[in-house]
py3Dmol code that shows the C-alpha trace and the ligand (Angstrom):
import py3Dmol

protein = """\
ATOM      1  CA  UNK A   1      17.682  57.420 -73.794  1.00  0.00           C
ATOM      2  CA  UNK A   2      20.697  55.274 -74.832  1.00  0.00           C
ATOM      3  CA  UNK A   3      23.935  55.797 -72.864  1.00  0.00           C
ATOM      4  CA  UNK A   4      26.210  58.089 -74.711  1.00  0.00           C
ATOM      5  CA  UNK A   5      29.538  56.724 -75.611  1.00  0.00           C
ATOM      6  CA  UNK A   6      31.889  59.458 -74.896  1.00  0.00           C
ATOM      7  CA  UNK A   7      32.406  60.383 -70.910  1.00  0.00           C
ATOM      8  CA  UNK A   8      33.745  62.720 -69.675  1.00  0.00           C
ATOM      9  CA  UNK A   9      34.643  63.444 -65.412  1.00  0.00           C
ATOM     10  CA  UNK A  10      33.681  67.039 -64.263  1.00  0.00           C
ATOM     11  CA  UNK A  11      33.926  69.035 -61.380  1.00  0.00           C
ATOM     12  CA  UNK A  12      30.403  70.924 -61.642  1.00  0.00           C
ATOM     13  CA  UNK A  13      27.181  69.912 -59.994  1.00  0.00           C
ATOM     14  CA  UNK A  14      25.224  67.610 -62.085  1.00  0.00           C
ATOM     15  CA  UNK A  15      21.264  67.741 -62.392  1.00  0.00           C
ATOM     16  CA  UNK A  16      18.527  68.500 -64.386  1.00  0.00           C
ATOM     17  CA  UNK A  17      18.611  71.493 -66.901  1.00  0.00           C
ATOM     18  CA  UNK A  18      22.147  72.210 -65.248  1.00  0.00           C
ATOM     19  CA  UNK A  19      24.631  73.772 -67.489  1.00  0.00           C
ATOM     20  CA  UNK A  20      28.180  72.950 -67.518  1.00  0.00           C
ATOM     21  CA  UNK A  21      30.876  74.815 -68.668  1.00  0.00           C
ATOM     22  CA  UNK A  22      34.362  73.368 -70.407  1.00  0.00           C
ATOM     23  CA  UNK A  23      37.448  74.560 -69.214  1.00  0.00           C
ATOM     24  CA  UNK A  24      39.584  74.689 -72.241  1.00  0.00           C
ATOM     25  CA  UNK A  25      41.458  70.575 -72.022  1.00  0.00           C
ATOM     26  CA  UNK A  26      37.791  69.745 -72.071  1.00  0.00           C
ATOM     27  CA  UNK A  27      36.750  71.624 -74.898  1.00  0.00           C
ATOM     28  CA  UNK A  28      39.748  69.830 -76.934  1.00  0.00           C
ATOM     29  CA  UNK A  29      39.279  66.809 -75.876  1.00  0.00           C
ATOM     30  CA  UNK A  30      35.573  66.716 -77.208  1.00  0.00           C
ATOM     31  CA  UNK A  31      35.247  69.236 -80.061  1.00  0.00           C
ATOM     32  CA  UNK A  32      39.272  68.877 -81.550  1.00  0.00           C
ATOM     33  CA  UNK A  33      39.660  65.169 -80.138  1.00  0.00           C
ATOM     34  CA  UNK A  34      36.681  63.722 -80.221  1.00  0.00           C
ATOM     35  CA  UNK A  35      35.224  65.836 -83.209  1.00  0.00           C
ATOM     36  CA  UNK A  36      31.587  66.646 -81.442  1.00  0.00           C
ATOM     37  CA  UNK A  37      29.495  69.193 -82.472  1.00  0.00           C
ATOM     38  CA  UNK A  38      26.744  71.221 -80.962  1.00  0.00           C
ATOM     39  CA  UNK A  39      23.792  68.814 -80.257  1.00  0.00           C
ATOM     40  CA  UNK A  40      26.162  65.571 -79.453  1.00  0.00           C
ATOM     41  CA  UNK A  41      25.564  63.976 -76.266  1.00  0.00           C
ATOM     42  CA  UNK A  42      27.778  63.632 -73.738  1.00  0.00           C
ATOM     43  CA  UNK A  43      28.031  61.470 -70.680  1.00  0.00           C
ATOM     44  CA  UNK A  44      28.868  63.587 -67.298  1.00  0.00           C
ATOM     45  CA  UNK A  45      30.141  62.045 -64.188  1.00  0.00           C
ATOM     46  CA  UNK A  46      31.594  63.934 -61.052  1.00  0.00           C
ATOM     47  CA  UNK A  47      32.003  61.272 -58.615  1.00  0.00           C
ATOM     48  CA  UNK A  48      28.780  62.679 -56.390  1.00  0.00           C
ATOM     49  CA  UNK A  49      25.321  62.897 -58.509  1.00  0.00           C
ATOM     50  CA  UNK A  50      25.920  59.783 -60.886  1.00  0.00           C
ATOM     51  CA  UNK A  51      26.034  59.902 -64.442  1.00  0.00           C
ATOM     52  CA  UNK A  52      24.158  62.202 -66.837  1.00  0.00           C
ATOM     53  CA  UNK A  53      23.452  62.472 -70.352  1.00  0.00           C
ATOM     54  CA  UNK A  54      24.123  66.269 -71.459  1.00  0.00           C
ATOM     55  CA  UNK A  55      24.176  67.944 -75.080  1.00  0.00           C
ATOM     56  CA  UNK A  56      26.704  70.082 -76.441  1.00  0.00           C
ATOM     57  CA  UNK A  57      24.767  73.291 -76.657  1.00  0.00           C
ATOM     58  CA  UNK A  58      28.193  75.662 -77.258  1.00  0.00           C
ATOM     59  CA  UNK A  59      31.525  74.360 -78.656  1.00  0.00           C
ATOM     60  CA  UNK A  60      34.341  76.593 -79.390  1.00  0.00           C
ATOM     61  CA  UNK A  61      38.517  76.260 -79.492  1.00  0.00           C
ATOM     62  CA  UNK A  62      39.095  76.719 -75.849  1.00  0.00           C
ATOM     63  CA  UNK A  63      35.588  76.588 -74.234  1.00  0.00           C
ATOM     64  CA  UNK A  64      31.944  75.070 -74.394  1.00  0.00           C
ATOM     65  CA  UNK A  65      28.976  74.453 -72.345  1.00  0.00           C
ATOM     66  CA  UNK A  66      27.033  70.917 -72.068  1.00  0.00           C
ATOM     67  CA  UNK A  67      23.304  70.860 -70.908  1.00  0.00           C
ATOM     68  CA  UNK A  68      22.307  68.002 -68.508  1.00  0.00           C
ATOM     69  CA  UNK A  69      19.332  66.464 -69.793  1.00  0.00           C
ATOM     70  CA  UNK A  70      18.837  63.281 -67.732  1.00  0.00           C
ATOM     71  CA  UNK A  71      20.561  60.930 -65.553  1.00  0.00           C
ATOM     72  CA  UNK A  72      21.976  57.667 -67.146  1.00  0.00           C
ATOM     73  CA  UNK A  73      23.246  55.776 -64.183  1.00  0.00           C
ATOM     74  CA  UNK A  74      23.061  56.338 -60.525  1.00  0.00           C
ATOM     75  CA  UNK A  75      25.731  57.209 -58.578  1.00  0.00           C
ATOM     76  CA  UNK A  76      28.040  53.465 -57.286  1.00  0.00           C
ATOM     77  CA  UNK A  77      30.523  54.637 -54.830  1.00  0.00           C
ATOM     78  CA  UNK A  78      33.087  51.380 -54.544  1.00  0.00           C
ATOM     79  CA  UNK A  79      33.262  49.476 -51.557  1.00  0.00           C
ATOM     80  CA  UNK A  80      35.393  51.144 -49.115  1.00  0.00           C
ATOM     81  CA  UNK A  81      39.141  49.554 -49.731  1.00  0.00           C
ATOM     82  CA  UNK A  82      41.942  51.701 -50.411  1.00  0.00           C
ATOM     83  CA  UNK A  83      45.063  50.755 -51.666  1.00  0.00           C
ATOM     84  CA  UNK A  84      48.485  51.218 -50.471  1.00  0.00           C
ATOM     85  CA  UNK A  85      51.483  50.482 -52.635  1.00  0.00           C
ATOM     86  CA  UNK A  86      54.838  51.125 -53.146  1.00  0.00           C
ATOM     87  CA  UNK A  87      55.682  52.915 -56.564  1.00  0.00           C
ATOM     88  CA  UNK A  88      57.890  51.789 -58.813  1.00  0.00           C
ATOM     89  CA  UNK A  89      58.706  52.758 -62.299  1.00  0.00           C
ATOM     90  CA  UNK A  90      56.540  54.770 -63.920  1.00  0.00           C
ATOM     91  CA  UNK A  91      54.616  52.655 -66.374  1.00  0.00           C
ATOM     92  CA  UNK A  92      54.062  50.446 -63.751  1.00  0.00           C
ATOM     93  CA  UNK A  93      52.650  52.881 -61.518  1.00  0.00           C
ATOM     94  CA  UNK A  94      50.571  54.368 -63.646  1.00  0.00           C
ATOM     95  CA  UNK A  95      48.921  50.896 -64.272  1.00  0.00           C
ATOM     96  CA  UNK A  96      48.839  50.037 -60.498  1.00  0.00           C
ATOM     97  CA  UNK A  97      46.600  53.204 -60.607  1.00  0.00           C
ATOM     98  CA  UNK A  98      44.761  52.513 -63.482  1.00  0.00           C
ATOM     99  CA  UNK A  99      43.957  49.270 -62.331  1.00  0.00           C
ATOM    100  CA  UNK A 100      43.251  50.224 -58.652  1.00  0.00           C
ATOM    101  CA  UNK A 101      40.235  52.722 -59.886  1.00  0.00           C
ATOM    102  CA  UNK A 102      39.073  50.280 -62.278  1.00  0.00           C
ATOM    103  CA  UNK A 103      38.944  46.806 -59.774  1.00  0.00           C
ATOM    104  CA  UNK A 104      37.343  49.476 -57.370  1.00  0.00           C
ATOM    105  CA  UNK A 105      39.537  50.916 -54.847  1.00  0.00           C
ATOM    106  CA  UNK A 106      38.193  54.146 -52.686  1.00  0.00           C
ATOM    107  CA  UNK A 107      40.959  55.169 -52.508  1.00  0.00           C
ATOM    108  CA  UNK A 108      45.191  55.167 -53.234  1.00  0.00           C
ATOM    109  CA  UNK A 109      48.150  55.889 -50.759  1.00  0.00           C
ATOM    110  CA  UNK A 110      51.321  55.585 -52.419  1.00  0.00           C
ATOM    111  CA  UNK A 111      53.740  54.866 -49.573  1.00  0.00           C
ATOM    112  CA  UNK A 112      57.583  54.978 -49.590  1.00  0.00           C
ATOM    113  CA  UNK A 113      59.311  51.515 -47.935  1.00  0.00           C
ATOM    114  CA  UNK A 114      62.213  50.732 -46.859  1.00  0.00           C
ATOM    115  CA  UNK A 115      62.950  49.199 -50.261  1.00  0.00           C
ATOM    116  CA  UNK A 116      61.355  51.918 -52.339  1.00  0.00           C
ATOM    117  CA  UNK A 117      64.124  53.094 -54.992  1.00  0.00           C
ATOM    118  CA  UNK A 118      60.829  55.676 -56.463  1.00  0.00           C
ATOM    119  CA  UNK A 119      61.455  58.533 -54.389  1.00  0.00           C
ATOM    120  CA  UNK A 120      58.901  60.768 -55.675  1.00  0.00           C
ATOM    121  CA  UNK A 121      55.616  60.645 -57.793  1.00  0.00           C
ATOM    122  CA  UNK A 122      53.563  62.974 -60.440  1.00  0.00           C
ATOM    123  CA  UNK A 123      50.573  62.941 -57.756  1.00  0.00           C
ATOM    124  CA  UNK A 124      48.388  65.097 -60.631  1.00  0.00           C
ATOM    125  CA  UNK A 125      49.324  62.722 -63.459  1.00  0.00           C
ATOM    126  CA  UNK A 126      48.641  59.551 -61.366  1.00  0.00           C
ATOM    127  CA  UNK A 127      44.943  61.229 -60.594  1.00  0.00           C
ATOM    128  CA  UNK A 128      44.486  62.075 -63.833  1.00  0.00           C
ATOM    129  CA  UNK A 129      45.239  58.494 -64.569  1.00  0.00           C
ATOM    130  CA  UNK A 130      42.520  57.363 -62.121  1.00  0.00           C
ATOM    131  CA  UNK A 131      39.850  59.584 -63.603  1.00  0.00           C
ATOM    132  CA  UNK A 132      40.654  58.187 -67.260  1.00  0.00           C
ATOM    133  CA  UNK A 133      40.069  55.098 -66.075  1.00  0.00           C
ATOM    134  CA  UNK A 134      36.871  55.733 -64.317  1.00  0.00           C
ATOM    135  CA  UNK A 135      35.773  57.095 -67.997  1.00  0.00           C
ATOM    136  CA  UNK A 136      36.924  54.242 -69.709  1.00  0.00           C
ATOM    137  CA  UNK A 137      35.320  51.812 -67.488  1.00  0.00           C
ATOM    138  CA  UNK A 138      32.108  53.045 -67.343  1.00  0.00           C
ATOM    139  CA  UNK A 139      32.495  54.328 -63.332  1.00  0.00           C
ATOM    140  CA  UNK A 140      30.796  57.169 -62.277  1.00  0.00           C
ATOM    141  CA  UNK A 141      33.234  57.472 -59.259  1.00  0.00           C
ATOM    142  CA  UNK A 142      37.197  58.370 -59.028  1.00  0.00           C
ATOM    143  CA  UNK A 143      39.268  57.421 -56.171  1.00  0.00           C
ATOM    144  CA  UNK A 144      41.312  59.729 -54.331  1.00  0.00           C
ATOM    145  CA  UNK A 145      45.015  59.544 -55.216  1.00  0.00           C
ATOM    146  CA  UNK A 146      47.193  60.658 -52.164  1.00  0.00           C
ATOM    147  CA  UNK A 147      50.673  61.834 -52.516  1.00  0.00           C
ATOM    148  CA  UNK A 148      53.935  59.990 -51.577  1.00  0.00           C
ATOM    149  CA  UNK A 149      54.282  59.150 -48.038  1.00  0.00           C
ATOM    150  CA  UNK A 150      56.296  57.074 -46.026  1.00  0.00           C
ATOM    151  CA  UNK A 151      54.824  53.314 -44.783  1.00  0.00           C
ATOM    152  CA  UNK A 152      55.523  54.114 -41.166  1.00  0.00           C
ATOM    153  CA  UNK A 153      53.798  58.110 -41.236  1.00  0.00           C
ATOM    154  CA  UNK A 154      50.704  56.575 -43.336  1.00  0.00           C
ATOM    155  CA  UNK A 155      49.984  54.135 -40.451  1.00  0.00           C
ATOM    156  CA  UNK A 156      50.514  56.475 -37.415  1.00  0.00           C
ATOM    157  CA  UNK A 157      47.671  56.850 -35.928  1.00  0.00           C
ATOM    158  CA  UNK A 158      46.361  54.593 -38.228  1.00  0.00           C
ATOM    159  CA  UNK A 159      42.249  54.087 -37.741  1.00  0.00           C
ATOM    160  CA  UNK A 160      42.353  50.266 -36.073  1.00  0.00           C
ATOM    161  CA  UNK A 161      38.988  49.662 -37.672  1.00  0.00           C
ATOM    162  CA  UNK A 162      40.348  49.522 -41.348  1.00  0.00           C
ATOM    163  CA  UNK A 163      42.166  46.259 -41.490  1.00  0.00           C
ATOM    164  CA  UNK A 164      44.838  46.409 -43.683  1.00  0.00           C
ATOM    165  CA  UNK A 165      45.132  43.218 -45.875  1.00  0.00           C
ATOM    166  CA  UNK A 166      49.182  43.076 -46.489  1.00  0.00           C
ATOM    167  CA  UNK A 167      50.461  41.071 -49.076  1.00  0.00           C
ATOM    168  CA  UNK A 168      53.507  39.475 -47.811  1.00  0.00           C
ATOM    169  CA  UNK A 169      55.705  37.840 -49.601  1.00  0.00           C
ATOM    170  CA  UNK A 170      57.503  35.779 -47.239  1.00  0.00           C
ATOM    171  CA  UNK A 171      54.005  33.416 -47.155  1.00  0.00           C
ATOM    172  CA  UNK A 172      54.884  32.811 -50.325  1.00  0.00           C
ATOM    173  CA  UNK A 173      53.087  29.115 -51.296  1.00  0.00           C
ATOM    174  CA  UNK A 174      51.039  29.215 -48.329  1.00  0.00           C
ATOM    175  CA  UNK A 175      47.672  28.086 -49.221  1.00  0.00           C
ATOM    176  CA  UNK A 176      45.281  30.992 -47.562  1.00  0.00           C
ATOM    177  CA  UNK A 177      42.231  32.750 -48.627  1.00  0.00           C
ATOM    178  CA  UNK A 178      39.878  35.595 -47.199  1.00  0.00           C
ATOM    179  CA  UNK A 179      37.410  33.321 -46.104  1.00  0.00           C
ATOM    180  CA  UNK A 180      36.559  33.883 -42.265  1.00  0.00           C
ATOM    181  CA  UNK A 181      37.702  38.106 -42.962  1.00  0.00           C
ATOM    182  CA  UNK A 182      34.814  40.105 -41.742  1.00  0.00           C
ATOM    183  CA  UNK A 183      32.875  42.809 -44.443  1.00  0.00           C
ATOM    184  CA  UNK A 184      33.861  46.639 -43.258  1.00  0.00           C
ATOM    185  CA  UNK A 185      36.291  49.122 -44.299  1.00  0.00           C
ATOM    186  CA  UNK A 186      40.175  47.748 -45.175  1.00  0.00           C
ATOM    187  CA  UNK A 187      43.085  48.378 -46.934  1.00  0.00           C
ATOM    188  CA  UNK A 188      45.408  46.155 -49.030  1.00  0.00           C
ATOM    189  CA  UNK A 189      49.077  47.088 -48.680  1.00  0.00           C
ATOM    190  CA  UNK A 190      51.937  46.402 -51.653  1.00  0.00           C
ATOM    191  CA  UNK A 191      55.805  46.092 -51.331  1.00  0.00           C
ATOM    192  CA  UNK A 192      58.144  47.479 -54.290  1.00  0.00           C
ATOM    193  CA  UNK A 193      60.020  45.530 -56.610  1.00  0.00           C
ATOM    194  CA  UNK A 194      62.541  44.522 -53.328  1.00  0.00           C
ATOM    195  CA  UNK A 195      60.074  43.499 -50.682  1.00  0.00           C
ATOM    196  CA  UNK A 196      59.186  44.882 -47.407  1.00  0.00           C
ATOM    197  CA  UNK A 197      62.349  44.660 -45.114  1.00  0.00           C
ATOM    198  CA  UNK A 198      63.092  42.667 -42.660  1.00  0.00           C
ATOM    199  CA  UNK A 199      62.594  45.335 -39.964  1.00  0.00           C
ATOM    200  CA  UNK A 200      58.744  46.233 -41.572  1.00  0.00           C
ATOM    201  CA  UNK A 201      57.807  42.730 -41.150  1.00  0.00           C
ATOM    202  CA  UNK A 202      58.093  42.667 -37.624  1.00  0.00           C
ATOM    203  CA  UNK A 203      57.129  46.128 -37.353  1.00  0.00           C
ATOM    204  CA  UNK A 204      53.609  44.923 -39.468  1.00  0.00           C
ATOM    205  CA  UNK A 205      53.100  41.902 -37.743  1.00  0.00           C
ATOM    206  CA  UNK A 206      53.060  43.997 -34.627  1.00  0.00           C
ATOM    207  CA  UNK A 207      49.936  45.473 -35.701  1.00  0.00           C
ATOM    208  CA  UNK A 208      46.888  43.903 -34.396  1.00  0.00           C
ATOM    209  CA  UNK A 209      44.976  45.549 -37.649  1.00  0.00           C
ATOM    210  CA  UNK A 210      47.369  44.087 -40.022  1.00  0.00           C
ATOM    211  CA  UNK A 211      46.433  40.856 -41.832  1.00  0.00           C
ATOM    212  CA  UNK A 212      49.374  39.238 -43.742  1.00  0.00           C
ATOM    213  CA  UNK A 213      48.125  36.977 -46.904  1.00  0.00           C
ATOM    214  CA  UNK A 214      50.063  35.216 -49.330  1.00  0.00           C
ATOM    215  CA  UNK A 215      49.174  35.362 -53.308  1.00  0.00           C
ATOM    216  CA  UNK A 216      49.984  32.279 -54.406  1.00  0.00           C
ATOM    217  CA  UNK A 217      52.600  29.719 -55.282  1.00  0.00           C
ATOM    218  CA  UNK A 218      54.887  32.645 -57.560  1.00  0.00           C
ATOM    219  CA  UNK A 219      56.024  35.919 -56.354  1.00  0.00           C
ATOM    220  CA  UNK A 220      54.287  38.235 -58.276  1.00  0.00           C
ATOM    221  CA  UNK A 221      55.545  41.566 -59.946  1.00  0.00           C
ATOM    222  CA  UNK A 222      54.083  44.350 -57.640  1.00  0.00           C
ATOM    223  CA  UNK A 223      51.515  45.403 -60.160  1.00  0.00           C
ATOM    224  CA  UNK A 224      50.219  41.728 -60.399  1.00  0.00           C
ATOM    225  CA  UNK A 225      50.232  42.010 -57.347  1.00  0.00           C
ATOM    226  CA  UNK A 226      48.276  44.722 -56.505  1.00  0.00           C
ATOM    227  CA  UNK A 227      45.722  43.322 -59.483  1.00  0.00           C
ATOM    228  CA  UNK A 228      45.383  40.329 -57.653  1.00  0.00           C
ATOM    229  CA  UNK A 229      44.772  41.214 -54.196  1.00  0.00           C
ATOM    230  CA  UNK A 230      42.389  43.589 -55.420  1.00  0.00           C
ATOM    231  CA  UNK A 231      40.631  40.785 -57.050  1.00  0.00           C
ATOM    232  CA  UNK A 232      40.850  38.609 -54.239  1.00  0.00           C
ATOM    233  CA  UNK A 233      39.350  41.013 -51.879  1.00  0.00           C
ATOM    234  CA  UNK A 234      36.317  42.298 -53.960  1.00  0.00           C
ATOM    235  CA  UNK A 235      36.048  38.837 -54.868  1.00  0.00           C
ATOM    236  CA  UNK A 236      35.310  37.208 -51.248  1.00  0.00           C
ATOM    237  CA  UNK A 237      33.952  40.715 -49.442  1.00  0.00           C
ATOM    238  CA  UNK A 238      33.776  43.452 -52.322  1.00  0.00           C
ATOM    239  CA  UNK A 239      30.821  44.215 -54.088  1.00  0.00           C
ATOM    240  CA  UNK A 240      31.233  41.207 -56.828  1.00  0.00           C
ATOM    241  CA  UNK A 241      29.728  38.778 -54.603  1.00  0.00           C
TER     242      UNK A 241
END
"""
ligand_1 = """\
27
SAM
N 61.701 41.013 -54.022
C 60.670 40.211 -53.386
C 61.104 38.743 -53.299
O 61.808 38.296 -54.202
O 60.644 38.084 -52.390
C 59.401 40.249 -54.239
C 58.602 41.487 -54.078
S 57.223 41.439 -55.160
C 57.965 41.792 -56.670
C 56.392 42.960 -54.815
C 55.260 42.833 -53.814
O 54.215 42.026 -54.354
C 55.602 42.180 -52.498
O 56.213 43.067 -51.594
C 54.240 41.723 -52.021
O 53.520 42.810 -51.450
C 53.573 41.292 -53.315
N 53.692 39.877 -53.615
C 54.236 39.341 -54.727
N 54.114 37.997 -54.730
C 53.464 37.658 -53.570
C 53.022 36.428 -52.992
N 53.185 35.253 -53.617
N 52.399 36.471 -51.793
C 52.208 37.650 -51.146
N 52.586 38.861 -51.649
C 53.207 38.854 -52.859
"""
view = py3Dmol.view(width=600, height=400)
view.addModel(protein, "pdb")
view.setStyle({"model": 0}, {"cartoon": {"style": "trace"}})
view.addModel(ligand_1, "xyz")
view.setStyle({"model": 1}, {"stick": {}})
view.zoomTo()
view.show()
């Protein structure tokens, strides 16, 4: 059975014969939006049982129900990076978000700096983000998007065994890659439009977990950045070796 085109992220267990109700955003999107009818196919995903090809077997203004009829693709969790960043404004968060779920981040901790001039985030909007991006890009998985925390509170008591790759600007033209990291559970860490302090650099480089890496020759814009560490990362010990 051919993939279907349209996909669509749901909270409801996904199997054989199961039947899954629209809430009413879901309805609109696919009979108002999208213009389906009863007997379209629809591709499910919830993040858990991989993705499923269902039929519209009731569509109405506010409601609907889909009927699973097989699976299309098996569930791919991402490797197990997360990403914290600093927001900044809100176009550019959104795409630091959009980006993060697509390159295949587990996860996404946006964390206030010292340097931070976003004080507060949309923490529904940015996950809706992520799961629009999961549809768009074919995932059948959407990472976790965390709420606004400070640097400092996000890394108390901070798990040693997820290395945290931090992108620090101050190597700036030094030459380094990933080679050498070891394969395992890390993060990737992302300073706002100012920088980390002075005061967080020592405070990072105090951190046996913490692995500083410069991105190149150019200081990047922070969602370039956060692109491009991403890349480097799945590149050297993601799962596009
Ligand atoms: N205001 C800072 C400056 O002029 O040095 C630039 C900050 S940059 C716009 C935002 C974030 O992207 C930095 O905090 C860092 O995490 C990352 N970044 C940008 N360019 C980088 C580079 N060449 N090496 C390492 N990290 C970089």
């Amino acid at each position: 059975m051919e993939r279907a085109k349209i996909r669509l992220c749901v909270e409801h267990p996904l199997g054989a014969g199961q039947a899954v109700p629209l809430d009413a955003d879901q309805a609109h999107y696919l009979f108002a939006v999208m213009r389906l009818a009863v007997g379209a196919r629809v591709a499910l995903f919830n993040g858990r049982d991989g993705e499923w090809t269902a039929e519209v077997v009731e569509a109405g203004k506010k409601r609907g129900v889909l009927a699973c009829l097989e699976q299309a693709a098996p569930q791919l969790a991402p490797p197990d990076l997360w990403l914290l960043f600093a927001p900044i404004k809100k176009e550019r968060t959104d795409f630091i978000v959009e980006k993060a779920a697509e390159l295949g981040c587990a996860r996404v901790l946006p964390v206030a700096t010292d340097y931070t001039n976003s004080a507060r985030i949309r923490q529904d909007r940015l996950q809706a983000h992520a799961r629009e991006a999961a549809e768009q890009c074919l995932g059948t998985y959407v990472p976790e998007v965390c709420d606004l925390q400070p640097l400092r509170k996000a890394l108390e008591g901070w798990d040693p065994a997820r290395r945290i790759l931090w992108a620090d600007e101050s190597l700036v033209g030094a030459a380094e890659t990933l080679a050498g990291l070891a394969p395992g559970p890390w993060a990737i860490l992302i300073g706002p439009e100012g920088g980390f302090s002075e005061g967080e650099r020592t405070w990072l480089r105090g951190r046996d977990f913490v692995t500083p890496v410069s991105l190149g020759p150019r200081i990047l814009r922070a969602d370039t950045a956060a692109s491009a560490a991403i890349t480097l990362w799945q590149a050297a010990l993601g799962d596009w070796r």
